[in-house]
N, C-alpha and C positions, 0 to 999 in steps of 0.2 A: 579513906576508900580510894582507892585506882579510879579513875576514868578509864571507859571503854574507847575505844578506836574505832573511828568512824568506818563504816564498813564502803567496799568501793560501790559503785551506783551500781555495777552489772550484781553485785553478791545479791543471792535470793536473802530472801528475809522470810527464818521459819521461827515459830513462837512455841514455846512448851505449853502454852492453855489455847493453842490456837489447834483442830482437828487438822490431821494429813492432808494432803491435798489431792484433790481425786478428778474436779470436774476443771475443762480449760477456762473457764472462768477462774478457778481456784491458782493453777501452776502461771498463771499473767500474775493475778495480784500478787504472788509470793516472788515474781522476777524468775521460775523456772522456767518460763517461757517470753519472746520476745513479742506477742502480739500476733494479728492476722499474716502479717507477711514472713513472719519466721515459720509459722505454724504451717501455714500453707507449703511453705519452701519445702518442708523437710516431708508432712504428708505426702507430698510429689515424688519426692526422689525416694521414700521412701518404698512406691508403689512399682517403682523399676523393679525392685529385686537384685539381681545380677547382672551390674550394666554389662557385663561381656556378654553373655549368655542374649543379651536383651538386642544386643548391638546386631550380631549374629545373623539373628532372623529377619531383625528388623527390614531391609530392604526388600526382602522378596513379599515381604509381607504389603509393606505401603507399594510396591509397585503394583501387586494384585488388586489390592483396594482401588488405586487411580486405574485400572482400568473397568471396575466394576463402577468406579462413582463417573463414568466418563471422561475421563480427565484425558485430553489430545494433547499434549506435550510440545508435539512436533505441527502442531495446524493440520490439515486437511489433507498434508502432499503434493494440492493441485498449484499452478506455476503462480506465482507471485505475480497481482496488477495495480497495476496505477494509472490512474488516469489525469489528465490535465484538461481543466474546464474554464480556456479563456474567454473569461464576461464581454459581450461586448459587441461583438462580430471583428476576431483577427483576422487577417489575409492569412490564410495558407497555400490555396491552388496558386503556382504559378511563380509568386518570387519566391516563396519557398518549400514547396515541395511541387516539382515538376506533374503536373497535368495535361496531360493529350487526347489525342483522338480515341477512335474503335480499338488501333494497334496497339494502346498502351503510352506508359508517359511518354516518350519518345516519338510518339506521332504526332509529328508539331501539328500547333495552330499558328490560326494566321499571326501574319505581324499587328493588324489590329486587336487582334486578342490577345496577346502578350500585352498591348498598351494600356489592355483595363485593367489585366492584373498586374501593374507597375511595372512593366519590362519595356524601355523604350528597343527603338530595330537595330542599335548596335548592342545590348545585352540580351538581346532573345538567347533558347539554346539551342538555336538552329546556327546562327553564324558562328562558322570558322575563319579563326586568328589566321589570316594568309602567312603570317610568320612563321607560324609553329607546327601547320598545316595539322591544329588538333581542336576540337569545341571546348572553349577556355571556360564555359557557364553550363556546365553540366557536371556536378560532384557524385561519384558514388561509393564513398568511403563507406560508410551504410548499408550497401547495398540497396535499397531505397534510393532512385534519382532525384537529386535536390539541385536547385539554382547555384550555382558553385558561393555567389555573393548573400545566401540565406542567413540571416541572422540565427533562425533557430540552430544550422547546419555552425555556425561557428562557434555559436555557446555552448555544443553538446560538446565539438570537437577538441573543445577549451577543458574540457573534462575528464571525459573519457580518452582511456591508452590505446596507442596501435592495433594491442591484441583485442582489446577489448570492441574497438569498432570494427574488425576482421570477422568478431563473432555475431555484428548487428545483421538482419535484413528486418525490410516494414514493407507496408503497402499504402497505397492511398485511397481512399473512397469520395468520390465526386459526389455532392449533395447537399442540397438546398435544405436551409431553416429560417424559421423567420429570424427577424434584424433585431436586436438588440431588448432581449426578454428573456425572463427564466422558464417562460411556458413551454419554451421546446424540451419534449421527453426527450432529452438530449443522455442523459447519464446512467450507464450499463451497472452500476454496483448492484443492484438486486438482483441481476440477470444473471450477474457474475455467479453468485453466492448460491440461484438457484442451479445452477451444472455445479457446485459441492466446494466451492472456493470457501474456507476459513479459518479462522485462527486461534489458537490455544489460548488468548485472552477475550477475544471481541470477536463477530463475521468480518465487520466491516466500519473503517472511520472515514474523514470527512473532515476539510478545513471549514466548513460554515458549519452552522446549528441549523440543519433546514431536514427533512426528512428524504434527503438524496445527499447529503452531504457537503452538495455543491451548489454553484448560483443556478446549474439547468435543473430540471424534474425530472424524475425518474418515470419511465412506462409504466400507466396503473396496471396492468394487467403480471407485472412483476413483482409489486411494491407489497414487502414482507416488514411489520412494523417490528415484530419480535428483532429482527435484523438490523433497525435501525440503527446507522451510521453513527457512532461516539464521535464527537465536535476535538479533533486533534487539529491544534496550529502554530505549537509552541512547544518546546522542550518540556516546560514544566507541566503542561496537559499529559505527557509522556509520562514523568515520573510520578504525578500523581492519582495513576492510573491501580499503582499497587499501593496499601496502606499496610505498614507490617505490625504496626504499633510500638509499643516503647519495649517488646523484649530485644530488638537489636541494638537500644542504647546499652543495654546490661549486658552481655552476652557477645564473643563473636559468632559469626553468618554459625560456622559449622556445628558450637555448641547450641546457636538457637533453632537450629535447624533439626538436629539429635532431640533435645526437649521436645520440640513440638511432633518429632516421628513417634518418641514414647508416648508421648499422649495418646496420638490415634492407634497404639498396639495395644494399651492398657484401657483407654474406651471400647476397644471394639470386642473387647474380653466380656469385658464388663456387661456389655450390651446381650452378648449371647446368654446371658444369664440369669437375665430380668425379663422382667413382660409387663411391658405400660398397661395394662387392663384395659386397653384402647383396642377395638374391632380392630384398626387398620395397624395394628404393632408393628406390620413389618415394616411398611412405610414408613412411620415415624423414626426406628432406629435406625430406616438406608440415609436418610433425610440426617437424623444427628451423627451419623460416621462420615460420612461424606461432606459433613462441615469440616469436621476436624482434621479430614485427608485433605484437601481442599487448602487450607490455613496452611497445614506443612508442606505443600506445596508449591504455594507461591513463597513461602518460607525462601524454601530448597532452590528456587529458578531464578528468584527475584533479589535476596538479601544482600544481592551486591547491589548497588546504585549501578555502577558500569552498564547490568546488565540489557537496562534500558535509555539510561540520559545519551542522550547522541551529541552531547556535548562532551563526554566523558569517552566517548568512542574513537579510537585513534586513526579510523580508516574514513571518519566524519569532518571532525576538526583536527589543526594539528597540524603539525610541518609537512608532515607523509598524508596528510589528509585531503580530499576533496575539496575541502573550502578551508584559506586561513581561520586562524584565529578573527583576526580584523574582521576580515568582512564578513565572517558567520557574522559575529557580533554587529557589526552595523547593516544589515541586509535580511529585515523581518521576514523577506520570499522564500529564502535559502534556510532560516530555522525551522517556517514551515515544511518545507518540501524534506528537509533533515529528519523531521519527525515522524511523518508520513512515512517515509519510505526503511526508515527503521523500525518500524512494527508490522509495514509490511514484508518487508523481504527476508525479513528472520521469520515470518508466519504467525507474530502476536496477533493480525489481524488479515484476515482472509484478502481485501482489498481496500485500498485507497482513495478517493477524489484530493487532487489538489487544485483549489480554483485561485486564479490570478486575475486582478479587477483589472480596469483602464485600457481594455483593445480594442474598446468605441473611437480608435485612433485616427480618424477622419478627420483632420485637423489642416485641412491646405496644406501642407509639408510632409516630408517623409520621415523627418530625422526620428518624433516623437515615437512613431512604429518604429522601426528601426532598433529603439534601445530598449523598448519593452518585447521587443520579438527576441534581440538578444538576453536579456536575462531571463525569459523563459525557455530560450534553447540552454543555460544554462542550470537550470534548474534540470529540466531532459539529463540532460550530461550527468549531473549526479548520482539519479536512480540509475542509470545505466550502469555507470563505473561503479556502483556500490554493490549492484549485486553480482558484478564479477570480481570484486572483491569476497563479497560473501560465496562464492562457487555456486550462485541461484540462478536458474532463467526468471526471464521477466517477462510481464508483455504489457508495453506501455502504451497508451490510447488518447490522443488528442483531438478536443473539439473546442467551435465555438456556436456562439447564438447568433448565426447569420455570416456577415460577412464583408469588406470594402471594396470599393474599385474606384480607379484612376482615371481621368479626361486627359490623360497625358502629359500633361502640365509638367516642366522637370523640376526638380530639388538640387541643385548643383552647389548645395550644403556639402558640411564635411560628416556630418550624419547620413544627409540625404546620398552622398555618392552619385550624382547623377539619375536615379533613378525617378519612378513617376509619383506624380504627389498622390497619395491618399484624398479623394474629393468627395465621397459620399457612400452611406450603405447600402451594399449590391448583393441581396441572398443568393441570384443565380450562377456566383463565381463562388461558393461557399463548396468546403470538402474539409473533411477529415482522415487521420492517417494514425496508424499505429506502427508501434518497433517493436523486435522482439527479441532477446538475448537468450543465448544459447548458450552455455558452457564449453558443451562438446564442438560447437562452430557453428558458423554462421547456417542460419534455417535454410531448409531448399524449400524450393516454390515450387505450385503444382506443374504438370506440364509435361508432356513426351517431349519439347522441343524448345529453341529456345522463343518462339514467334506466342505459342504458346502460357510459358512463363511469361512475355512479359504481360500478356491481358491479365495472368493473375494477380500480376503485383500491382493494377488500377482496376481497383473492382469497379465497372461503370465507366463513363466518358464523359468530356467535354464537345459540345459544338467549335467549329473553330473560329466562333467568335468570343472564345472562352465562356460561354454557357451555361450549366448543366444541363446535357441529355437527359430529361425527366423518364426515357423511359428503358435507360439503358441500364439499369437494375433497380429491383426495389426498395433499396435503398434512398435511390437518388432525389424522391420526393415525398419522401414518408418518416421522418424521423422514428418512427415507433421502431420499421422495419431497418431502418440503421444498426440502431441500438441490436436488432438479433440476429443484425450481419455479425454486428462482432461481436457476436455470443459464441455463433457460428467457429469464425476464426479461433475464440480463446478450445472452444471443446475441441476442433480440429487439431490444438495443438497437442493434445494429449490424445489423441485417436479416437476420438468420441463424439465424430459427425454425426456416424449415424443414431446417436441418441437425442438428436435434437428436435427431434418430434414430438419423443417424451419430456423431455423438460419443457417444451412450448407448444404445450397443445394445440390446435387449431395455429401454425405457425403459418406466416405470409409469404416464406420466400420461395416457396414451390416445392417439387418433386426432386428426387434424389438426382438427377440430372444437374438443374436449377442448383444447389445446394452445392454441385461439385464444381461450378463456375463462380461459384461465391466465395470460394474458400482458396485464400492465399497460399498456406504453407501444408508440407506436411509436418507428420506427428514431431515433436523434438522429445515426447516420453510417453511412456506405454499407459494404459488404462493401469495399469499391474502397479507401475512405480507410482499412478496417481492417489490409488488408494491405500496405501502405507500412509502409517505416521504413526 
């Protein structure tokens, strides 16, 4: 007798006293079928039909759906914000961002009020260089007047290009917080969020895990916990913000992307077709199609890594980049402030906090401020130049919790520069300041005139014993009313003053008069362009 030959492993095995095979239990055991995952594979594809015919329709189809399952694409429209929330109490009034009188920053104070805020009487910016017959400590590349020798003013300017600080203007706001706590309602993100700011993944992130995002508190009368701020501080908080699962190990982006759009054209078929026997039927099927639109969507936005790692971003890191290779990598400030500011300024997320520890910098010396003022004017400089990179306005917001001042004492360090030491926390030399980037060009400021413009570009005053004027806006001693000063400024920029009554009911900063002495700039985009996306 012959021996039979071994059949191969894939050959089905059918028996003459064994019945047909009928049920998928039956065509597994016999090898006509390869198991769940063949099974499945081919059920699947076999539910397309005619992948042209399928292909076809497909996008007008999922685009309809995203916008029936709410799906924002493009974020909210309204201008890209970030804020910077130095811990601490930093010096800002004075050595670097010029503070003055009633007239605006340019309305010197005395020479003893420069010496609190570290300015000894030959770097005030009132003395002119008899050489050059011009004020050598007055910068206003920014537009915004800054101390010519500010550290924040050199870190930005270490960053950002020609054009791009052509397109800057800011302002400054004089005002007092308490010294060195997170209890000051210091931080605008829910204020932000409530005039319409956010983003096609999240409203709003935050480099701490705190319910403001940042080391200050937010205004309770703002505080939206649905909105709650996602803890971003690191590139890989970034990417693992999408999880796509294991079909882009099998698949490239565009076939996983096509699979999962059939999916939601042949569910959403399916669905019109059945009836869960549930009172609320409709509900339930908007709820299961809008998953499955949902999934192919971040599919479709997301299945490049690029298109969120800002490590992976060449206008981020990288030769041509904002920050080396090296020092992204050795420089945890600048990953965080890298990852912030690329989910905000593409609009993954409506707005920003980045907070920066260590500016309790009162330490007998100056050098220590000095190099934490410059790497957070470097940090400034990034978001700036990133979103004219990206062609986005911005509007960026810096505070702290209180604030330092000087006995005069000089530093004649190679840090220090000559200047006054840092000797103790002084709330009433305390101010905050924002910048705002433009596109189209640098922002104009309110004003018929130019005496005019400059009170708007210093909302509030200084005594000129460098002080704050506690009652030269409401601002100056109310942090809550800070906070809706520049709520104020951010809806001003989009032409939406006069809606800020509505968003802040019972608001503090007065009547429509009041309101027009508050506000820095005009619009740089219409209500019209704000509500697109």
């Amino acid at each position: 007798m012959s021996k039979r030959k071994a059949l191969h492993p894939d050959a089905p095995l059918l028996f003459s006293d064994h019945a047909r095979p009928y049920t998928r239990r039956d065509f597994i055991s016999t090898g006509l079928r390869k198991g769940a995952s063949v099974v499945g594979g081919l059920s699947l594809f076999s539910l397309f039909g005619n992948p042209h015919q399928a292909h076809a329709a497909l996008k007008d189809d999922i685009q309809t759906l995203r916008q029936a399952c709410g799906i924002n694409v493009q974020g909210a429209g309204k201008i890209p914000f970030i804020a910077f929330d130095l811990a601490g109490g930093a010096n800002i009034a004075g050595s670097n961002v010029l503070t003055g009188g009633v007239g605006g920053q340019l309305d010197f104070l005395s020479t003893a009020g420069y010496s609190k805020l570290g300015l000894p009487g030959d770097m005030t910016p009132a003395v002119v260089n008899s050489q050059t017959d011009t004020n050598d400590f007055i910068n206003t590349d920014l537009g915004l007047a800054f101390h010519s020798d500010s550290q924040f003013l050199q870190g930005i300017l270490e960053r950002v290009s020609p054009e791009t600080a052509a397109a800057i203007n800011g302002a400054v706001i004089p005002a007092r917080s308490d010294n060195d706590t997170g209890n000051n309602p210091h931080n605008p993100m829910y204020a932000i969020a409530a005039a319409g700011a956010n983003g096609s993944l999240m409203p709003l992130i935050g480099s701490r895990n705190t319910d403001s995002g940042g080391n200050s508190m937010a205004p309770a009368n703002f505080i939206d916990l649905s909105k709650r701020p996602t803890k971003i501080d690191r590139p890989s908080d970034v990417t693992g913000l999408v999880d796509l699962g294991d079909l882009f190990s099998l698949l490239s982006q565009s076939d996983a992307v096509t699979v999962m759009e059939n999916i939601v054209r042949i569910s959403d078929k399916k669905l019109s077709r059945i009836s869960t026997g549930v009172s609320r039927d409709d509900v339930i099927k908007e709820m299961l199609r809008c998953g499955y639109v949902k999934s192919a969507d971040l599919a479709d936005r997301f299945g490049d890594p690029s298109t969120l790692d800002p490590i992976l971003d060449p206008d981020i890191v990288g030769p041509a980049g904002i920050f080396t290779s090296e020092e992204f990598n050795n420089e945890s400030e600048f990953q965080k402030t890298a990852s912030v500011m690329k989910l905000v300024i593409n609009g993954y997320a409506g707005a920003g906090t980045i907070t920066m520890g260590g500016f309790d910098y009162h330490t007998g010396e100056r050098g220590t401020g000095e190099l934490r003022d410059l790497r957070a004017g470097r940090c400034m400089g990034a978001c700036l130049e990133y979103a004219a990179r990206r062609n986005m306005p911005l509007m960026m917001y810096v505070f702290s919790d209180g604030s330092v001042a000087s006995n005069g004492r000089i530093d004649d360090s190679i840090e220090g520069r000559g200047k006054g030491e840092w000797t103790g926390d002084n709330s009433s030399t305390g101010a905050s300041f924002f910048l705002v980037y433009n596109p189209s060009g640098r922002p104009v400021l309110m004003g018929a005139n130019e005496t005019a413009k400059a009170m708007s570009q210093q909302i509030g005053f200084m005594r000129s014993d460098a002080s704050v004027e506690t009652a030269s806006s409401p601002a100056a001693n109310n942090v809550n009313l800070l906070v809706q000063t520049v709520l104020l400024n951010y809806m001003a920029l989009h032409g939406e003053q006069n809606l800020f009554t509505n968003v802040v009911p019972g608001q503090g900063l007065g009547n429509a008069i009041m309101l027009d002495s508050l506000t820095a700039f005009e619009p740089i985009i219409t209500s019209s362009m704000a509500t697109t996306g």
